[in-house]
N, C-alpha and C positions, 0 to 999 in steps of 0.2 A: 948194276941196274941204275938206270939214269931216265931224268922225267921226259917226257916229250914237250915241245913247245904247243900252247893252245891259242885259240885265235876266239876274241870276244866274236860273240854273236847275237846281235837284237834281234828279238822274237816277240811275241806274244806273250804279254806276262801275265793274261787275265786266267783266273781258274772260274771253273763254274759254280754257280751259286749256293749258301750256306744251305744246310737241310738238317732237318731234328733228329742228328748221330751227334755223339760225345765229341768226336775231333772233326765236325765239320759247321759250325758257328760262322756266320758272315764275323764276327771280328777274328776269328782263324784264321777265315779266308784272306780280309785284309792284311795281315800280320804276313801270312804265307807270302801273297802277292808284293808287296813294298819292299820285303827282304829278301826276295829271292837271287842267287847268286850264281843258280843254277838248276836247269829242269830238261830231262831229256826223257827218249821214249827206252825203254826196259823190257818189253814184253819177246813174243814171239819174232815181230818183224825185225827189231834191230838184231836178233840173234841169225837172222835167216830162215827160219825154220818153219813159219805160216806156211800154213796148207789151204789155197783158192777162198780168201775172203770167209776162214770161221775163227778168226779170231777177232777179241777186241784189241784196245790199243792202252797197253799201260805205260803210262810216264813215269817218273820220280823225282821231284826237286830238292832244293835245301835252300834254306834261307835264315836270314841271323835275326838275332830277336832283338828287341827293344829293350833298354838298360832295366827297364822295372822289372820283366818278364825275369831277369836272370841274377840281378843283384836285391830285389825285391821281390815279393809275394804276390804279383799280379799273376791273376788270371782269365779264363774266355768263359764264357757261358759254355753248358754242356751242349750245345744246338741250338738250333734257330728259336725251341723256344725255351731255353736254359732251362732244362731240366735236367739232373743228376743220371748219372749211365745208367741202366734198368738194372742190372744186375749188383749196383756202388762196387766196383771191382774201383780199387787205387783212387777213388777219390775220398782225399779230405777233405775238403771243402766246406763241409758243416763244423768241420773240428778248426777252420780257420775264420769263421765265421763267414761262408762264404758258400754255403749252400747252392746246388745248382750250378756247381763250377769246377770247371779242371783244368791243371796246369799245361799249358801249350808246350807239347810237344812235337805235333805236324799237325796240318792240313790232311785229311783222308775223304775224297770222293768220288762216288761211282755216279756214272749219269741214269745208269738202270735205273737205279732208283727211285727216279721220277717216272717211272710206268707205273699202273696199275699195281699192286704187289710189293711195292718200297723197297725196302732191305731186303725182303725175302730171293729177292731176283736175282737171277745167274748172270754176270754179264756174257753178251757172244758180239757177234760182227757188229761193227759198226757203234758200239759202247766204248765208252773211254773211262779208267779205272784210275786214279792219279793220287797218291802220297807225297805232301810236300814236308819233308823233316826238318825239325832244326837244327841247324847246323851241330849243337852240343847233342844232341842225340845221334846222328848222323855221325858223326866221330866216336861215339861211342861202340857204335853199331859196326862201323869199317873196325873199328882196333882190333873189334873180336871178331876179325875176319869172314862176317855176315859175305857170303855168295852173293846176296840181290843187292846189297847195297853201295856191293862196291865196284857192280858192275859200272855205274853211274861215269865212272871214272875213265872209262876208256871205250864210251860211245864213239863214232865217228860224226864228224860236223853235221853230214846230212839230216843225223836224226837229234841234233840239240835240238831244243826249242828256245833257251835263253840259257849265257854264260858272261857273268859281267868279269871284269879284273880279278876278283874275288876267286869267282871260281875258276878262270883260267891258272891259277898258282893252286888253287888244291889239286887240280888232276894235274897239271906239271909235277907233281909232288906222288903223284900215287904210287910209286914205287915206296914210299916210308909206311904204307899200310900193309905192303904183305910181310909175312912170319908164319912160325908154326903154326898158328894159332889160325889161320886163315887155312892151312891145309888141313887143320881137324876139323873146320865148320863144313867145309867143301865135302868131305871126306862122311861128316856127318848127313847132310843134304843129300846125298850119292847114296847113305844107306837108305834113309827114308822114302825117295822118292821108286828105291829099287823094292820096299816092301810095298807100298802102296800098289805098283805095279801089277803085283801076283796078287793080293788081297790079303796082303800080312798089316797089313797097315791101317793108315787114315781109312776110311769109307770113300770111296772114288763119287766122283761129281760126275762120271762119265762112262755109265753103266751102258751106253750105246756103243764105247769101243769095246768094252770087254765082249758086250753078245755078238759084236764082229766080227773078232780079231782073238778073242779068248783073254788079252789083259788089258790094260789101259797102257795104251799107246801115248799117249803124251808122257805119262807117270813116266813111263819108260824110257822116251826121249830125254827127257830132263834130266833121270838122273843117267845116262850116258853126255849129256851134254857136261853136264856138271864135271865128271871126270874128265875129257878132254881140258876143258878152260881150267880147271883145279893144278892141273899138270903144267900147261902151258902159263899161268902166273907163279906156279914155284922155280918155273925155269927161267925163266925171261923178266919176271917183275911187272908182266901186263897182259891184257885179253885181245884177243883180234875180234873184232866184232864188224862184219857178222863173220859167225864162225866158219874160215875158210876149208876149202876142198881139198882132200875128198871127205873131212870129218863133215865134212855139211851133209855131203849125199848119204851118208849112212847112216844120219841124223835124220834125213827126212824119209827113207824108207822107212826106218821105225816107226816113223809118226804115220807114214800111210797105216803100216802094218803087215808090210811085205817082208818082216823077218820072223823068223818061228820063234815064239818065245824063249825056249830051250837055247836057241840064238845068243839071243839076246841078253839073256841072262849071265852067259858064259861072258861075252864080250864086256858088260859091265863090271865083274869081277874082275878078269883082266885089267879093266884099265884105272878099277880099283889100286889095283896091287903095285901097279906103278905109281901112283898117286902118293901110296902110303909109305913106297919106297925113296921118292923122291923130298919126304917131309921128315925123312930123318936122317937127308946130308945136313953136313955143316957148311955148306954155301947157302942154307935158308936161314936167317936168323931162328933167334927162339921168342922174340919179340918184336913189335913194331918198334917204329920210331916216336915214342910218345913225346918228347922233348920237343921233338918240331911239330907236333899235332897241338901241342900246347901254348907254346909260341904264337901259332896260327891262330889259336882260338882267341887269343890276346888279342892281339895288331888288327885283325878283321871285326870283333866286336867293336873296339874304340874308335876305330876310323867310323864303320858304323853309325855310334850314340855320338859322333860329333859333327856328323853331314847325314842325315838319315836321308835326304832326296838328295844327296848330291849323286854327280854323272861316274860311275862307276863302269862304264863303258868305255874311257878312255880317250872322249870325241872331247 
């Protein structure tokens, strides 16, 4: 398994405006924005799989944090107007004297939310959904072989939005984050999204596929998509994105809903069983590469807190 070469690419580094949620504070947003080392899209379209304009458009970035944020006790307001999360889930903040505050760990905004209805809102077409992690999170997040986070890593150019020096050497590098431990999370993802499906699961968001089609068809796509790309990173060390042919076309008959579930069901299992046969040769590691995630997180923090505007594009 060996990295691919990546190519910086200047984009648009602006994220949209702070809003009264716990990780969406205009100084989040600053913090997300100035550090950013990388931000691409994640959703349906980079996967291939959009069905005629009903989806929105989800990104994902990463970005390194400021020396206070990481070797100090600095933190963001809870939201635009620093108020503590509704529910005080993980924040201390009053116990640091610092009420009305939480430690930065990404940028999280949906634009729905500035309709009518705020949070409450679903996003669909034409909405833009975007998490910008930090970097120590985001490493976190890949070791235990997080599905969504490590998609991030093996976008193709057309759908970066920004990738400074920075980030061209983590996804050169993405082969050190797969291990077993990536085909349990995939593995895990592939059950869930295969209950949700039938209605063993979460409550579906999308009670208009099932009275169509009889299950949730995306539910369904997703976690047959999962198994393909779970399969093809424990072989190879990386994802083709968008997911090529003919796994794509079977992918999106599912999503119309032109396969009987009884189908569909079967073919998930299936490519279950290969997935879970494939995560217990020993050509997978049994861990990542933490020794160079760590390294990593050294050299790119310090160059960081010693040029925090310098050109990390390489111009």
């Amino acid at each position: 398994m060996t990295g691919r070469p990546a190519r910086v690419i200047r984009g648009d580094r602006t994220l949209p405006p702070g809003y009264d949620h716990p990780h969406a504070s205009e100084a989040a947003r600053r913090l997300a924005e100035r550090g950013q080392i990388l931000r691409v899209q994640v959703g349906s379209g980079v996967h291939g799989t959009a069905i005629g304009g009903q989806d929105d458009r989800d990104e994902m970035g990463i970005c390194l944090e400021p020396a206070e944020f990481v070797t100090g006790l600095a933190r963001v307001p809870a939201g635009v107007r620093a108020e503590a999360p509704p529910d005080g889930s993980g924040d201390d903040g009053a116990a640091l004297g610092q009420p009305g505050t939480v430690a930065f760990e990404q940028y999280q905004r949906h634009t729905v939310w500035d309709r009518p209805g705020g949070l409450a809102n679903r996003s669909g077409a034409g909405d833009l959904d975007v998490v910008v992690y930090s970097l120590r999170k985001w490493c976190r997040l890949a070791l235990a072989g997080n599905p969504t986070v490590l998609l991030v890593l093996f976008v193709p150019d057309e759908e970066v939005v920004v990738r400074d020096t920075v980030g061209c050497e983590l996804v050169e590098n993405g082969h050190r984050f797969v291990s077993r431990l990536a085909g349990d999370r995939f593995l895990g993802y592939l059950a869930s999204q295969r209950a949700s499906m039938v209605g063993a699961g979460a409550r579906t968001n999308r009670p208009e596929l099932v009275a169509a089609h009889g299950y949730d068809t995306k539910f369904a796509m997703h976690a047959l998509r999962l198994g393909f790309q779970g399969v093809e990173l424990l072989r190879t060390g990386r994802i083709t994105l968008p997911v090529p042919e003919p796994a794509l076309g079977e992918l999106r008959a599912v999503r119309r809903g032109e396969v009987p579930v009884e189908q569909v069901v079967r073919r998930i299992d299936d490519v279950a069983a290969e997935l879970e046969s494939l995560n217990r040769s020993p050509r997978v590691p049994d861990q990542p590469d933490r020794a160079w995630v760590d390294g990593f997180l050294h050299r790119a923090h310090l160059a960081y807190w010693a040029d925090p505007d310098g050109d990390r594009f390489g111009s």
